[in-house]
C-alpha positions, -999 to +999 in steps of 0.1 A: +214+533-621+218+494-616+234+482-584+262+456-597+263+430-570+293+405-569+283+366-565+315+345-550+317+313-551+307+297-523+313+269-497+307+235-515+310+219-479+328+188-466+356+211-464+362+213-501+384+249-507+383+253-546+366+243-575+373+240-610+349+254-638+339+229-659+310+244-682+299+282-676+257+279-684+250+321-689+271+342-712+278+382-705+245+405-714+220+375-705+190+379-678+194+354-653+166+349-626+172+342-587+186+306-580+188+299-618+223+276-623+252+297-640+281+272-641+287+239-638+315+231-613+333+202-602+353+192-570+373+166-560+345+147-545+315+156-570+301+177-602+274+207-590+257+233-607+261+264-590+225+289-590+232+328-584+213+339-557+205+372-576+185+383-605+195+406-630+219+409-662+252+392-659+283+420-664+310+402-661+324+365-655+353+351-638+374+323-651+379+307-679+365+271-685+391+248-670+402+272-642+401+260-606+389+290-584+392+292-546+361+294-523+353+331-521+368+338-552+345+358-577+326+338-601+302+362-616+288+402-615+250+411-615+236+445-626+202+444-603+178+472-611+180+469-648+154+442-650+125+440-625+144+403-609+160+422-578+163+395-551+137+395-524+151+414-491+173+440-509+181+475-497+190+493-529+221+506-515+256+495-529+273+493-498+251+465-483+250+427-486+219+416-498+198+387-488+196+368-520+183+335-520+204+317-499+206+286-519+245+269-522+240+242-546+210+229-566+190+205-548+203+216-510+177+237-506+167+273-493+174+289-463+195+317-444+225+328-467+255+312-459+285+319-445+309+334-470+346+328-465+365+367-462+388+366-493+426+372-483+441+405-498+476+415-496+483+432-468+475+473-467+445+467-496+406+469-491+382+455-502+361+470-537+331+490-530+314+469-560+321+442-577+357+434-593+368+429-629+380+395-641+414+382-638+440+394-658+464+370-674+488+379-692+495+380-729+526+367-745+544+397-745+538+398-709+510+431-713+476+426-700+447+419-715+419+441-718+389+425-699+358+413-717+336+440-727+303+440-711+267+440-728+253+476-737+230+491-708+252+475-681+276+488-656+310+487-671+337+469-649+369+486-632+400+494-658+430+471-661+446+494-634+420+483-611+431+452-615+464+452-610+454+471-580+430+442-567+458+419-575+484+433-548+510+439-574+521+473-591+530+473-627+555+497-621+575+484-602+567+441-603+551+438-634+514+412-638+518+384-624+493+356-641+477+344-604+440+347-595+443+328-564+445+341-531+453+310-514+482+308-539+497+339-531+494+334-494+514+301-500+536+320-523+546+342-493+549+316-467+575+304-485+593+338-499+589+326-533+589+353-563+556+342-587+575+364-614+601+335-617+571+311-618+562+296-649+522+288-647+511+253-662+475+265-664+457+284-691+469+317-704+501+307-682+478+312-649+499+298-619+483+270-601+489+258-565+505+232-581+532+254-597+536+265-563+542+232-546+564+222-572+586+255-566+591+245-527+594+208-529+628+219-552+640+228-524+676+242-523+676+253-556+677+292-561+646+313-570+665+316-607+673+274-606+638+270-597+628+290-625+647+277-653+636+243-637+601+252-642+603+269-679+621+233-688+594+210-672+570+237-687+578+219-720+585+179-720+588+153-744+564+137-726+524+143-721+518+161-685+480+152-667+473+175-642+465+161-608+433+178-598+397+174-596+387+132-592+425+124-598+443+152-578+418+143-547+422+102-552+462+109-553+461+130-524+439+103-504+459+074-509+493+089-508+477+101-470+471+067-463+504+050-475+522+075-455+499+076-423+485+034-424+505+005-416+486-016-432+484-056-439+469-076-463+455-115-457+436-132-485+416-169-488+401-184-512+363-192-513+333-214-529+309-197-542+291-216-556+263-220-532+263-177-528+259-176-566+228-207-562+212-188-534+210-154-555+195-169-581+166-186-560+159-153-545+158-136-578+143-160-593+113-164-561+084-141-564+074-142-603+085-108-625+069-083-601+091-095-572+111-061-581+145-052-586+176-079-589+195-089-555+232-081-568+267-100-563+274-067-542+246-062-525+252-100-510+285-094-501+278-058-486+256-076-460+281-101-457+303-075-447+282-055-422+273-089-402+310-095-402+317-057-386+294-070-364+314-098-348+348-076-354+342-040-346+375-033-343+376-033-386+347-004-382+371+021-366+388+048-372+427+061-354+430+096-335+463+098-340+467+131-318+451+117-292+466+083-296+430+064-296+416+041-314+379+051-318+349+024-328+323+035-348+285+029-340+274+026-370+284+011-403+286+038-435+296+013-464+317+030-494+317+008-528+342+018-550+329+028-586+347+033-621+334+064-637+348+084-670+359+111-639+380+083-620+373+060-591+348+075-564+333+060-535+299+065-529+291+056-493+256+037-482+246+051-450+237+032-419+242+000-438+241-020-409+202-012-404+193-020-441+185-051-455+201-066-482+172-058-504+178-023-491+212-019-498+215-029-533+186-002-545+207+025-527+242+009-547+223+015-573+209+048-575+241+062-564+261+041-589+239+058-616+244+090-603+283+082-598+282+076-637+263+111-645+287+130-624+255+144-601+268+128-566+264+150-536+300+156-513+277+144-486+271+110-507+308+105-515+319+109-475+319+096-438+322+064-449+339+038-421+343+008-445+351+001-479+341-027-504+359-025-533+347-051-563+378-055-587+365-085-602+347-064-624+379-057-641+388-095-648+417-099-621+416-124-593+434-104-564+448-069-550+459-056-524+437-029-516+450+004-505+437+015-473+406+047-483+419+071-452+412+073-427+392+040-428+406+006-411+400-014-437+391-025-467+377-058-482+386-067-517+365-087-539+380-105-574+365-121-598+341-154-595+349-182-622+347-221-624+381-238-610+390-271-600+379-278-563+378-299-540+342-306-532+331-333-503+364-347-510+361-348-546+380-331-576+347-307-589+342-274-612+332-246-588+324-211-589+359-198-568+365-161-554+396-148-538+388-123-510+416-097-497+415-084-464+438-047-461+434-035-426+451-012-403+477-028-383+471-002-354+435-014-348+441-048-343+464-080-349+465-107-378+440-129-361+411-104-356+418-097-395+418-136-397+386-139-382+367-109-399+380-126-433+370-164-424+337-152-415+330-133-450+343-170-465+323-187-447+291-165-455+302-173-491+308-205-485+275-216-473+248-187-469+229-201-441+253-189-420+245-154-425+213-163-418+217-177-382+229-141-373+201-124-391 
């Protein structure tokens, strides 16, 4: 007989706690080898293809395509045994854990497996001796649907009593109630809420954490209000957007930082003409195997990691619980990028040891992967500075939110020819406004002065990066 071996999905990292499935890459019945990629994920910091650490038929899967699953949630079932793929390391026996491959996400490599988070149960259940069906959501007439069928020559999966069973909830006596999540449920109980009065916004009816929230932030309304509440915003005139993946994660961020950040914002015009000269004689110096292009952004990301340099106060963080204000050694530069998933910032590591050279290939290659969805988490945090470009977008100025828990952030608009005075003379230059947002607990206006008449002056006239170079 096949062993049917259960593969969860597992911790993305960074402290990431769900996932949504965005493409499922292996259908019930197929052979899939060890570490071979059987759905395509995506977090709120990045898009990952997730390999199965086990060869072997798949039996069953777990979600449907659009579904946001917790980590340790089921994603797929393996029948090992049937095929000659068992993973290296395994006993044979049902009961025990086997090695697998170890691997997490494509591209981070082999090593010991890692540390699965237990899956909360309701209280008084244990855990299934092999692998669980799928969900169960329920159909409109509020009976259960029968689980896929799996492929002939493969372990069947549990009935649709099981899964009620696995579920917490008899149907007897409470009836299905359309929630896969455990981290909902355990939320649902903190706050004594009933998930039968819940109408679920996601598919099938599923109820989302967000269903939850939105059932608790009511308030003072009665389990039946809520409900009723829920059913009408269920259906509304207008289109509703979920907040989750990219947009749920940016939301959260910078609703953290309004709420957390007393921020500022200072802004000064600049000249840049003679920036805009000085990137052309460097591109332009070398003949056509010089290599790559120096960038606008790469410029002004040196520009901004010499000014950190003279105001390291700007390159700090807050601890708010220990009321300290702690500097940073190094400088890890986020860039803020437009993608068809929503703004991300990838983050250039130790930017303050690269050269300008340096920087802009590394803006580069993770722009491009920024724009195929194949950023790392690793790539897209621990940044300690931001530089956002808006100019891109045709606008002069902003005032840049604050990307948490950062102390700032320098805003960049758009460079076009304007009337200026030049050596006391009316002239056409090439004008940028710069915006300065910083955290009002790290220092005072004139540090953010300072750090801001610096960049302007860098701008302004280049050589004086250079004296500090």
């Amino acid at each position: 007989m096949p062993q049917v071996l259960e593969f969860k999905l597992p911790d993305l990292g960074e402290g990431l706690t769900e996932a949504e499935i965005v493409r499922w890459l292996v259908e019930i019945g197929d052979v899939v080898a060890i570490d071979q990629p059987v759905v395509e994920v995506e977090t709120a910091k990045a898009m990952v293809e997730v390999p199965c650490p086990y060869g072997g038929v798949v039996t069953a899967r777990f979600g449907e395509e659009g579904a946001e699953l917790p980590v340790g949630a089921p994603l797929l079932t393996v029948a090992v045994g049937s095929v000659e793929l068992e993973p290296a390391g395994s006993t044979g026996e049902a009961e025990a854990e086997p090695s697998g491959s170890g691997n997490v996400l494509v591209g981070y490599g082999t090593g010991a497996p890692p540390v699965r988070r237990r899956r909360v149960r309701p209280e008084g259940l244990s855990a299934p001796a092999v692998a669980p069906v799928a969900p169960v959501a329920p159909a409109a007439s509020g009976a259960p649907t029968a689980p896929v069928a799996p492929a002939a020559g493969v372990v069947p999966a549990a009935s649709g009593a099981a899964a009620s069973a696995a579920s917490g909830v008899s149907d007897g006596v409470r009836g299905p109630v359309a929630v896969v999540s455990p981290l909902v449920r355990k939320l649902a109980r903190q706050h004594d809420l009933d998930l039968r009065r819940l109408a679920g916004s996601g598919p099938d009816g599923l109820i989302l954490r967000a269903d939850v929230e939105s059932a608790i932030r009511s308030g003072a309304e009665t389990p039946q209000e809520a409900a009723t509440t829920d059913q009408a915003a269920a259906h509304p005139a207008g289109e509703r957007v979920p907040l989750r993946g990219v947009r749920g994660a940016v939301a959260d961020k910078l609703a953290r930082s309004r709420r957390e950040i007393p921020d500022a914002t200072c802004w000064v015009d600049a000249d840049a003409t003679e920036l805009m000269a000085a990137r052309a004689a460097m591109n332009g110096a070398g003949g056509p195997g010089a290599g790559p292009k120096v960038s606008v952004l790469a410029l002004l990301a040196r520009i901004c990691t010499a000014a950190l340099a003279r105001y390291p106060e700007l390159n700090s963080t807050v601890d708010q619980e220990a009321r300290e204000i702690v500097r940073l050694p190094g400088v890890n530069l986020g860039f803020a990028a437009q993608t068809e998933r929503g703004l991300v910032v990838p983050v250039v590591r130790d930017a303050h040891a690269r050269s300008t050279e340096s920087i802009g290939a590394e803006i580069t290659r993770l722009t491009e992967a920024a724009r195929t969805g194949t950023l790392k988490p690793a790539e897209l945090t621990g940044g300690t500075f931001t530089l956002n470009n808006y100019g891109v977008f045709g606008v002069d100025g902003s005032t840049p939110i604050i990307n948490h828990p950062e102390a700032a952030m320098l805003g960049v608009g758009r460079i076009v020819p304007k009337p200026w005075v030049h050596e006391g003379e009316l002239a056409v230059r090439r004008v940028v406004q710069l915006s300065l947002t910083f955290d009002h607990r790290v220092c005072d206006g004139g540090t953010a002065g300072g750090f801001l008449r610096y960049v302007a002056d860098c701008v302004e006239q280049p050589a004086v990066l250079l004296r500090t170079l």
